[in-house]
C-alpha positions in Angstrom: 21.5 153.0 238.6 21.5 149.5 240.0 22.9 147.1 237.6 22.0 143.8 240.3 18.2 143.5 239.6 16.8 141.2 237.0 13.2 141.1 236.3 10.8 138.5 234.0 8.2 139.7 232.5 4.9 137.7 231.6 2.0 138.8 229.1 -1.5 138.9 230.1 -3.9 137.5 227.5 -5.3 141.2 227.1 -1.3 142.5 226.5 -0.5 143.8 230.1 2.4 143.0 231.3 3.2 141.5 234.7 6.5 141.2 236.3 8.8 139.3 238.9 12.1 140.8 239.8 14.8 140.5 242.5 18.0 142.0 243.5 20.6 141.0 246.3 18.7 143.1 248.8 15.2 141.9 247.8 12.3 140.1 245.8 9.4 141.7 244.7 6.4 141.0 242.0 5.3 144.1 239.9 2.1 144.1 238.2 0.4 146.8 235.5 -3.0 146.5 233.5 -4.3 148.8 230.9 -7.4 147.2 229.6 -8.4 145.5 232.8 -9.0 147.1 236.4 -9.5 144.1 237.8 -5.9 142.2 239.1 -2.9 144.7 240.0 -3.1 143.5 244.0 -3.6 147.0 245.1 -6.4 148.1 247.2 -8.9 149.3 244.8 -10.3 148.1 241.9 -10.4 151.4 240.8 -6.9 152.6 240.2 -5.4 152.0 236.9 -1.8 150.9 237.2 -0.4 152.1 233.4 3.5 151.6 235.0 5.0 148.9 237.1 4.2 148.9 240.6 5.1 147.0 243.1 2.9 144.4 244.8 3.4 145.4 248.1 1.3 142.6 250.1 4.5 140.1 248.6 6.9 142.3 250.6 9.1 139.7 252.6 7.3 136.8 250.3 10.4 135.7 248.0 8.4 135.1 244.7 10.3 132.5 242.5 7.4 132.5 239.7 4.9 134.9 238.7 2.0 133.7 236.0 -1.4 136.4 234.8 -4.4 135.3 233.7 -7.1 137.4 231.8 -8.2 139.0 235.3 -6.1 136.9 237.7 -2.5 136.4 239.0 -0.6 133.9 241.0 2.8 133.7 242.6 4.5 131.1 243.8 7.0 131.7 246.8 10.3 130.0 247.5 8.7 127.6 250.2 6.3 126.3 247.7 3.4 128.4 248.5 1.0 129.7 245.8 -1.0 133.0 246.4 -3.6 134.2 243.9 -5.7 137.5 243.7 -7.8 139.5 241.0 -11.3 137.7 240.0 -12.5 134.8 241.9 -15.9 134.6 239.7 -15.0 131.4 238.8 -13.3 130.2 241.8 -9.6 130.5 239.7 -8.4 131.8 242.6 -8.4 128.9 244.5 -10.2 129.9 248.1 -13.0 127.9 247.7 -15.6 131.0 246.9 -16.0 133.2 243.9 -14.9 136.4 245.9 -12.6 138.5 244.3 -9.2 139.2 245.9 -7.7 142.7 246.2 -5.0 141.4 247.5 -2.6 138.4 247.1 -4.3 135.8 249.7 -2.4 132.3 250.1 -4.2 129.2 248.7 -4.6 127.6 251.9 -5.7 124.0 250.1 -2.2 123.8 248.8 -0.6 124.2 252.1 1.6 120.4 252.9 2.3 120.4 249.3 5.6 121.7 247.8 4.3 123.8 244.2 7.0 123.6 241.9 5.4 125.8 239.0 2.1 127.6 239.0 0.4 128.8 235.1 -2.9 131.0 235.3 -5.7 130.2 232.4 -7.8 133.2 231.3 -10.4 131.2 234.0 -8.8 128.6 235.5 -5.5 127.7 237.5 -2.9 125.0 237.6 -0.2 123.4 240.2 2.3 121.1 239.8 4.3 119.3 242.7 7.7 118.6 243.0 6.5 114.6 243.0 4.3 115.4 240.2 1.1 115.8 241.4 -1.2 118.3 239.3 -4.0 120.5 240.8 -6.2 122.7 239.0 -9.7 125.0 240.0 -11.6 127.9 238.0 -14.0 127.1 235.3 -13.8 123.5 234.6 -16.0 123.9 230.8 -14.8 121.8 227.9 -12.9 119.9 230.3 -9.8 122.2 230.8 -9.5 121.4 233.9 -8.7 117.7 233.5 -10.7 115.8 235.6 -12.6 114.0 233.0 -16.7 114.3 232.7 -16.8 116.8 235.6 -17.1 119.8 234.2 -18.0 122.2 237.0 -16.3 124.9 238.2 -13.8 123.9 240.6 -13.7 126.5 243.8 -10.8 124.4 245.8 -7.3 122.7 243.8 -8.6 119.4 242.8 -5.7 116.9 242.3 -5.9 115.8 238.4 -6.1 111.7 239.0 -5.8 110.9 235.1 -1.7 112.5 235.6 -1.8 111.2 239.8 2.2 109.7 239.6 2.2 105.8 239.7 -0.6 105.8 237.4 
């Protein structure tokens, strides 16, 4: 039995669970749906994961912060990098299409800024720097995106200017 792992576990908006965990040897994200086949970062859309598996495309990736949206996930890595798979419908995943993502696939736009904390909306996504700049992308109706009368669907991290620091 090893007693060195510790693991936190965040709820999906449809009650799947999705988990980060690490031990002294290594760091790894493990993800599960039930209701939805469409975000476990396997290889098929297909499979239903009913137990924690791990997310195998992380391996080497030391994952400091996991967050699941309704059919999306994102992870944010030690170095500051965010990676997001599941549905990209909306662009919530950040690659500037609506493809979805079998696989976790770094959000390239990001790249030059250090993510401190990542949260995944059921459609949407949201980044904030360690000098408090805060992106976010996905379906921008009713404004949850923040950035004011434009309402589209962002496909790229769009910094929010109304929160830019110095402002």
């Amino acid at each position: 039995m090893q007693t060195d792992a510790s693991f936190t576990v965040t709820v999906k908006p449809l009650g799947a669970p999705s988990a980060l965990g690490s031990s002294e040897s290594e760091y790894c994200v493990l993800d599960m749906h039930i209701g939805s086949e469409r975000n476990a970062g396997s290889a098929s859309y297909q499979e239903r994961q009913l137990l924690p598996k791990k997310v195998e495309a992380l391996a080497g990736q030391r994952v400091v912060v996991v967050s699941a949206g309704e059919h999306h996930s994102l992870a944010l890595t030690a170095d500051g990098a965010v990676w997001s798979w599941g549905d990209g419908a909306l662009g919530q995943l950040g690659h500037g299409d609506q493809q979805n993502q079998l696989l976790p696939k770094k959000v390239e736009t990001l790249e030059g800024w250090r993510v401190v904390a990542v949260s995944a909306g059921s459609d949407h996504s949201l980044a904030l720097t360690a000098d408090g700049a805060t992106f976010a992308w996905g379906k921008g109706e009713s404004g949850c995106l923040g950035h004011g009368e434009d309402l589209s669907n962002q496909l790229l991290p769009k910094k929010v200017e109304a929160w830019a620091p110095g402002l």
